[in-house]
C-alpha positions as CSV (number, residue, x, y, z in Angstrom):
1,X,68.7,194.6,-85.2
2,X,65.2,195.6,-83.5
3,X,63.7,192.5,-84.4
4,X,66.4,190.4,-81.9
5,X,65.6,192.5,-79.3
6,X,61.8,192.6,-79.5
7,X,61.8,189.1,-79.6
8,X,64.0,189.0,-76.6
9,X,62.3,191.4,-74.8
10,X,58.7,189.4,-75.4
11,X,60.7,186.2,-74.3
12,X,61.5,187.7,-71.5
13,X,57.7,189.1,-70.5
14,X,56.4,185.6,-71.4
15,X,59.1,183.7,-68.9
16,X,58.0,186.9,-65.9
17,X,54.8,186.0,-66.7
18,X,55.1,182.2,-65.7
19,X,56.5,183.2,-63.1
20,X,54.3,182.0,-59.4
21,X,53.3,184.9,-57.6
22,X,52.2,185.0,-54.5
23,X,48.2,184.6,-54.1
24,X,45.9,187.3,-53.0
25,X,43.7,187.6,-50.3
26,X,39.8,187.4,-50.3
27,X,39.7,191.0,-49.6
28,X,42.4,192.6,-51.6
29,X,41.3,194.4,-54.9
30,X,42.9,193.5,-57.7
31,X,45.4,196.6,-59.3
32,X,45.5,198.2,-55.7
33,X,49.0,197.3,-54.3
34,X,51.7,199.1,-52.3
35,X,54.5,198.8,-54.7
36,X,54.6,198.3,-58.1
37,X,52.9,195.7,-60.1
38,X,55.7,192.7,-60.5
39,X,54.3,192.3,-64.2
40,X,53.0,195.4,-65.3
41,X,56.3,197.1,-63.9
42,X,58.7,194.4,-65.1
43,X,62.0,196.3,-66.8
44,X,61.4,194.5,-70.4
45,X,57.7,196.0,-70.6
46,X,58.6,199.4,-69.6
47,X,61.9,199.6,-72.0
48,X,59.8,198.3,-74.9
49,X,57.3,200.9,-74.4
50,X,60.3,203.5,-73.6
51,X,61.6,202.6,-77.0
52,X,57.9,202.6,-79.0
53,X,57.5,206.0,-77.3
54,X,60.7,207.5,-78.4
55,X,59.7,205.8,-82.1
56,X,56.0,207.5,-82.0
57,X,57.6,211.2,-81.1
58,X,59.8,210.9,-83.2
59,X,58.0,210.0,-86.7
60,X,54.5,211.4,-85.7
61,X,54.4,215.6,-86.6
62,X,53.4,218.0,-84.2
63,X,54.5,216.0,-80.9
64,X,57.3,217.0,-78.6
65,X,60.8,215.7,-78.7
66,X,60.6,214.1,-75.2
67,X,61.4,210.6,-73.9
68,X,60.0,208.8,-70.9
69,X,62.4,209.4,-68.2
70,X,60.5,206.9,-65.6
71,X,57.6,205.0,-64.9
72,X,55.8,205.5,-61.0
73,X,52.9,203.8,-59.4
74,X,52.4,201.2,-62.2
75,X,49.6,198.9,-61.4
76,X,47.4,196.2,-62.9
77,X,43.7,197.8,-63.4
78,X,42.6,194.7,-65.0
79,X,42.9,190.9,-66.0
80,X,41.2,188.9,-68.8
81,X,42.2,185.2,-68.7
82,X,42.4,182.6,-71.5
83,X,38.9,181.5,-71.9
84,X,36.7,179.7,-74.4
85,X,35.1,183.0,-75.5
86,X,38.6,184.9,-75.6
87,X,41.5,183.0,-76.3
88,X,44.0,185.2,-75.5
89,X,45.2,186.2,-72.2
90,X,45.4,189.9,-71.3
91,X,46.7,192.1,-68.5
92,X,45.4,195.9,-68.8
93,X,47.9,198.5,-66.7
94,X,48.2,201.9,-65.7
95,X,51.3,203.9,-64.1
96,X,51.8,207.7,-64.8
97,X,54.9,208.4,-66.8
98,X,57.9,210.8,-66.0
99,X,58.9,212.5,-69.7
100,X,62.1,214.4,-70.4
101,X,60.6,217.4,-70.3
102,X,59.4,217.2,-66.6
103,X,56.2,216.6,-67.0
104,X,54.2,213.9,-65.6
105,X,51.5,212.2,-68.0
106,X,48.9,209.2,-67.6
107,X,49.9,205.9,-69.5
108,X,47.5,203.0,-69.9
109,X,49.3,199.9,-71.5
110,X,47.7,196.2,-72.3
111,X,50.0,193.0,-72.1
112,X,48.6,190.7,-74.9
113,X,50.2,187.1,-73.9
114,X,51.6,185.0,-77.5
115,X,50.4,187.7,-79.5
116,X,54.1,188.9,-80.5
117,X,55.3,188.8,-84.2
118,X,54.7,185.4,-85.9
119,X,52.8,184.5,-82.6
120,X,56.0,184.7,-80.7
121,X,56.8,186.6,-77.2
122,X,54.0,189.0,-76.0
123,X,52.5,192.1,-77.6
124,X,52.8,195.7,-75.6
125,X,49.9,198.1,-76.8
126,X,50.2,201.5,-75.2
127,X,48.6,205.1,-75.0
128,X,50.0,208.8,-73.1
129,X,47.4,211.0,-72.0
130,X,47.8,213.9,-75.2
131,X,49.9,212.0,-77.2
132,X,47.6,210.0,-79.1
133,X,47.2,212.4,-82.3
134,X,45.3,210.4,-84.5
135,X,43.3,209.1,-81.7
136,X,44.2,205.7,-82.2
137,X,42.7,204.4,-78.9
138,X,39.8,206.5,-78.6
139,X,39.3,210.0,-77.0
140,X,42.3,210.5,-73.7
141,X,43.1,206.8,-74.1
142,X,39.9,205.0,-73.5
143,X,40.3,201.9,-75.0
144,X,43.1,200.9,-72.9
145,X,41.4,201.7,-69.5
């Protein structure tokens, strides 16, 4: 049953993705936008990670028994394009996270365009600030900043 969903959910970032968004100007810096990032925030990226989160508490010892509760001030902090010497398109975020218990925590998250299961949809890596216990992505998250 999760395996319908994810691939929905990645079908779903793939088609935001496409979608045209409106162009920047010469003097705006990229991740530093008044609302939300349209991609970075969309609902299918934040509810898979939701759902990944409540998966890591849950089978990882010696973590809390929290969900995320909300996402605030998600931005983009960087963008790799499709290129000869990467082929794969990627789209590094940041927000800070609202948990169940009250507490507010850094995320970072990467968007990793047709890397999904079997090459299909989009693949969601993510890291909260002291919830990486086998340090994973490096010391508080590094190598998704």
């Amino acid at each position: 049953m999760a395996r319908p969903s994810a691939f929905l959910a990645g079908l779903a970032v793939s088609i935001a993705a496409m979608a045209p968004l409106s162009p920047a100007g010469a003097a705006d810096m990229p991740g530093t936008y008044g609302m939300d990032d349209a991609i970075c925030g969309h609902p299918n990226v934040r509810g898979a990670i939701a759902h990944r989160f409540r998966h890591q508490v849950a089978h990882v010892p010696h973590l809390p028994d929290v969900a995320i509760a909300d996402f605030q001030g998600v931005r983009q902090t960087r963008y790799e394009p499709a290129g000869p010497r990467s082929p794969i398109e990627r789209r590094y975020c940041a927000a800070t996270v609202r948990l169940s218990d009250g507490q507010d925590r850094q995320i970072w998250y990467l968007i990793e365009y047709g890397q999904g299961f079997a090459g299909l949809g989009d693949n969601v890596e993510f890291c909260v600030s002291g919830f990486d216990r086998w340090n994973v992505y490096n010391s508080a998250c590094h190598v998704l900043r």
